[in-house]
C-alpha positions in Angstrom: -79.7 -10.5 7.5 -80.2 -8.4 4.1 -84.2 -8.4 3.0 -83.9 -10.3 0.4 -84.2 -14.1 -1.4 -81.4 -16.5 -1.0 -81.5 -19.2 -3.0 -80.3 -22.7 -1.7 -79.8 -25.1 -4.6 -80.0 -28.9 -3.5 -77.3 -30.0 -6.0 -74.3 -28.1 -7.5 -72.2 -26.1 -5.6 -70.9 -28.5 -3.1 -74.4 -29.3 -1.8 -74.6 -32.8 -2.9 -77.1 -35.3 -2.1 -77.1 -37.4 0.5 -76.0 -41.0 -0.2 -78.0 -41.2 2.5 -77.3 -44.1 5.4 -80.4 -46.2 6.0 -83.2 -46.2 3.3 -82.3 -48.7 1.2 -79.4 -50.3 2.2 -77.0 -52.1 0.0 -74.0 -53.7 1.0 -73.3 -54.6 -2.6 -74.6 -51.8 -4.3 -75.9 -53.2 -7.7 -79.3 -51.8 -7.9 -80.1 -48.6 -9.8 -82.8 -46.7 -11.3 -83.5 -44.0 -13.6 -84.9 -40.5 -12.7 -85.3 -37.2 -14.3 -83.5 -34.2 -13.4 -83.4 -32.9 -10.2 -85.5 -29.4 -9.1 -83.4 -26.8 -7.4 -85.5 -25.7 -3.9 -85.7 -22.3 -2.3 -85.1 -20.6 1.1 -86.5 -17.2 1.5 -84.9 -14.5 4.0 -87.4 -13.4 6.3 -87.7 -9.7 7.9 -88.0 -9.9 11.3 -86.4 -11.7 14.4 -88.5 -14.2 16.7 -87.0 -14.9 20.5 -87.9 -18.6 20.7 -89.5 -21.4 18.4 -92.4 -21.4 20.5 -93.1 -17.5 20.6 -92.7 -18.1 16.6 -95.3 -20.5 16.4 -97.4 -18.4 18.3 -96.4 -15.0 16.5 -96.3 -16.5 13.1 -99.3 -15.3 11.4 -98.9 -11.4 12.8 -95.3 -11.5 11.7 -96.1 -13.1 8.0 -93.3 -15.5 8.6 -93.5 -18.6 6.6 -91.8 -21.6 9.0 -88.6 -23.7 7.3 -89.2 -27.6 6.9 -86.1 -30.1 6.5 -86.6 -33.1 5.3 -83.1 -35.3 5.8 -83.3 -39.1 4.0 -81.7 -42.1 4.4 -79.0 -44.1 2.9 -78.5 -44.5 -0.7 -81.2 -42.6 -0.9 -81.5 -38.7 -2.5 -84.1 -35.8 -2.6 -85.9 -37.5 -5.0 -87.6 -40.7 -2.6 -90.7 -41.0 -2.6 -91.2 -39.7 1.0 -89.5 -36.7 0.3 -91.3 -35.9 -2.5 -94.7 -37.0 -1.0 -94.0 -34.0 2.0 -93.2 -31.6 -1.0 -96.3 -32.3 -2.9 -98.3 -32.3 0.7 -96.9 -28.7 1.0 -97.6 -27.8 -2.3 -100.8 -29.0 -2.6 -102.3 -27.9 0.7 -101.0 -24.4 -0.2 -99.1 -24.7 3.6 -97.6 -21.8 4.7 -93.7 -23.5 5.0 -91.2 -23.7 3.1 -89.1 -26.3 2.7 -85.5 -27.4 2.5 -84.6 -31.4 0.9 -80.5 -30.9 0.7 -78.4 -33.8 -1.4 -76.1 -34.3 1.6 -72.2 -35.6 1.6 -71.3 -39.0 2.3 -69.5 -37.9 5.5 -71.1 -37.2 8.4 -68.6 -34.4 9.4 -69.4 -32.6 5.9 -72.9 -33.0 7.1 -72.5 -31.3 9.4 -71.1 -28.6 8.2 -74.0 -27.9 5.5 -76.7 -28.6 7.9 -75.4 -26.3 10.4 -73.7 -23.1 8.2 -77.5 -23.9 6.4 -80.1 -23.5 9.6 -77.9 -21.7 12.1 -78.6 -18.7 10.5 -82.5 -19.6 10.0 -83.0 -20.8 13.3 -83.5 -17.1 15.1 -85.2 -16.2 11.9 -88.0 -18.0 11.7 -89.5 -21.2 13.3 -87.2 -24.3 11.7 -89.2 -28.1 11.7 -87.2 -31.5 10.7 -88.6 -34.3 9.5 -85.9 -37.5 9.3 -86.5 -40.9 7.6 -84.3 -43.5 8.4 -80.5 -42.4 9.4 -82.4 -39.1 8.8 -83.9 -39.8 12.0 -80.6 -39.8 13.5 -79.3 -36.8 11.8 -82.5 -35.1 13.0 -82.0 -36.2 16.7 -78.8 -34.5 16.9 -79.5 -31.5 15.1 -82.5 -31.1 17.4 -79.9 -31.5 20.3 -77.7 -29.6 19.1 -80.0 -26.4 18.3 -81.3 -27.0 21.8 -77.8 -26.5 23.6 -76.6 -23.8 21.7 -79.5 -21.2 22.1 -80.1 -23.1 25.2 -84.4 -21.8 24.0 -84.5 -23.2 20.9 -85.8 -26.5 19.9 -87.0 -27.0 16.7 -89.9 -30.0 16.4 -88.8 -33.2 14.9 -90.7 -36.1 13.2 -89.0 -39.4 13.3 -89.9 -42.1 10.2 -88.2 -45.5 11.1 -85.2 -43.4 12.3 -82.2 -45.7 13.1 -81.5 -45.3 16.7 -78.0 -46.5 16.1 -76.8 -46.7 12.8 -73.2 -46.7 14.0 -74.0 -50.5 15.1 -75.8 -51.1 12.0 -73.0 -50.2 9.4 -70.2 -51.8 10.5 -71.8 -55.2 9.2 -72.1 -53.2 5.9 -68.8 -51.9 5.1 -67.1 -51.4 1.3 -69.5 -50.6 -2.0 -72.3 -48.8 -2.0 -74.7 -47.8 -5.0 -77.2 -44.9 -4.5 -80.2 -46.3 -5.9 -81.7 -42.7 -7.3 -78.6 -41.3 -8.8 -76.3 -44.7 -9.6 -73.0 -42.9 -7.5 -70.8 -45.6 -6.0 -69.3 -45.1 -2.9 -67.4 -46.6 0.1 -69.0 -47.1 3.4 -65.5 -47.0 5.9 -65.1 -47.3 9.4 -64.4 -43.7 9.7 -68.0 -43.1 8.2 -69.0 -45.3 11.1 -66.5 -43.3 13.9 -68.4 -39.9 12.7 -71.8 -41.2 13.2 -70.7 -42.7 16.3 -69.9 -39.3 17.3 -73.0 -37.9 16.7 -74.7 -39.8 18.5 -77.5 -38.2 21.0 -77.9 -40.6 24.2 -80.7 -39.0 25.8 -83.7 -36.9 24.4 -83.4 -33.9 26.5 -87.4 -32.5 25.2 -89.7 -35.2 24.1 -92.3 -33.6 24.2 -91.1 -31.8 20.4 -90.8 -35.4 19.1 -93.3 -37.3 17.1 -92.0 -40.7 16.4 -93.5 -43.0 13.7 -93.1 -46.7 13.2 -94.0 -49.7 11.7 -93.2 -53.3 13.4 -92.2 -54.5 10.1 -89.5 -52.7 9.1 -87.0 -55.2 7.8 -83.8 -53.2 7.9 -84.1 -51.6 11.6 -85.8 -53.3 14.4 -88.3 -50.7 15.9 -88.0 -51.6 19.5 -84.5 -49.6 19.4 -86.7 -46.5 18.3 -89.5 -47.1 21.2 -86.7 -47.1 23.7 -84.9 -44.6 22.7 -87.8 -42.2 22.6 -89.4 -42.9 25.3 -92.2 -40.1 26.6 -92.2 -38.7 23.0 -95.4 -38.7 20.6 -95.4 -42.2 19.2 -97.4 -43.9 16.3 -96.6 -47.2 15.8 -98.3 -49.8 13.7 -98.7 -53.2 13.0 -96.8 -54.4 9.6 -95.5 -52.1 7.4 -91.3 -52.1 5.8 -88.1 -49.4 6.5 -90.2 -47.8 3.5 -93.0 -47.3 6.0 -96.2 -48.4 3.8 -99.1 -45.9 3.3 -96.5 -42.8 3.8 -99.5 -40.0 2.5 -101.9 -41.3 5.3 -100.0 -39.9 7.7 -98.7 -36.6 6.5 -101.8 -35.0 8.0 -100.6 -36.3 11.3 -97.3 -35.0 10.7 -98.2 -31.9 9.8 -101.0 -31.2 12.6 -98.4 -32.3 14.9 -95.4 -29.3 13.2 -97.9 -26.8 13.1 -99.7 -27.3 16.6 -103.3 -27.7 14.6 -105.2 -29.6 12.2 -104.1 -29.5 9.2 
């Protein structure tokens, strides 16, 4: 790969944002809300080749090689949330040595896909790659995960689960027709097909739990948490009493997060 920048824009160029499928569900879609402009984010190339994830982490600081975070939402939700810009302004603040990557993804799960994968696939032997997934993000996560893992059959990138949905698939088909994206006002239709896709993505059984940190609160009132326990069984779990599908108190555990991507205390 050429030594030099490459810059990934988050909206524009067919990299839209994702109307994402869990975070703020609305089956009738008549909620919006104003926000400024969006910021375009940045992916640098790096100059050297590491084998594995784990010889990156270990080889990171001799090879100056910043790690890539990306942070995948939820439905109806956009690069702009709150969560995603609370692990920005963690980075940012912290003066962390990541980078990070918050895409505006397609509707379609097959067009996800395809960003996600012509996006990292070239990153992942680069450099080490983290993902962080709220919501249906947590699902998209799982099966990127996966699906980094069986093609460089070495590779498997550590992911950090907020309320993921364990099955959306089951969840959406009770939420078909309009939807409104509550950050950017877009209207869309949920379809079956939407539902078929996801369905197809679908990862049935964690093959390393062990690069899994799982975070959830009991009182998420969109996804029942037990779904997320038993799916993930064996991986790092934090799960607490109360909460919503916003998952309350968000900044109090980014230093958790963030010990847990980097292997220290952060």
């Amino acid at each position: 790969m050429p030594d030099k920048s490459c810059t990934i824009p988050v909206q524009g160029d067919g990299i839209e944002s994702m109307s994402g499928f869990c975070d703020n569900l609305s089956p009738t879609g008549n909620t919006t809300r104003e926000l400024s402009r969006e910021k375009r984010l940045y992916i640098k190339s790096p100059k050297k080749i590491p084998a594995t994830i784990s010889e990156a982490n270990n080889r990171a600081q001799g090879m100056n090689k910043k790690p890539l975070l990306i942070y995948l939402h939820g439905l109806n939700s956009a690069p702009q949330s709150t969560k995603a810009q609370l692990v920005k302004d963690y980075i940012d603040s912290n003066r962390l040595d990541i980078e990070y990557w918050i895409p505006r993804l397609p509707h379609w799960p097959e067009e996800i896909r395809s960003l996600i994968l012509d996006t990292l696939l070239p990153q992942i032997h680069l450099r080490p790659v983290y993902i962080i997934g709220s919501s249906l993000g947590g699902f998209l996560g799982t099966w990127l995960q996966d699906h980094i893992y069986r093609v460089t059959e070495t590779i498997c990138p550590k992911l950090v689960l907020i309320n993921p949905a364990a099955r959306p698939f089951e969840l959406f088909e009770n939420y078909l027709g309009t939807q409104e994206n509550l950050y950017t006002g877009e209207r869309w239709e949920l379809t079956i097909n939407h539902v078929k896709q996801l369905r197809a993505m679908e990862v049935k059984n964690v093959l390393n739990p062990k690069a899994i940190f799982l975070l959830a609160q009991k009182g998420d009132e969109t996804i029942d948490y037990r779904q997320a326990v038993e799916k993930y069984q064996g991986c790092q779990r934090m799960i607490q009493e109360g909460g919503s599908h916003t998952f309350d108190n968000f900044s109090g555990v980014l230093p958790d997060i963030f010990s847990f991507l980097a292997d220290r205390v952060i």
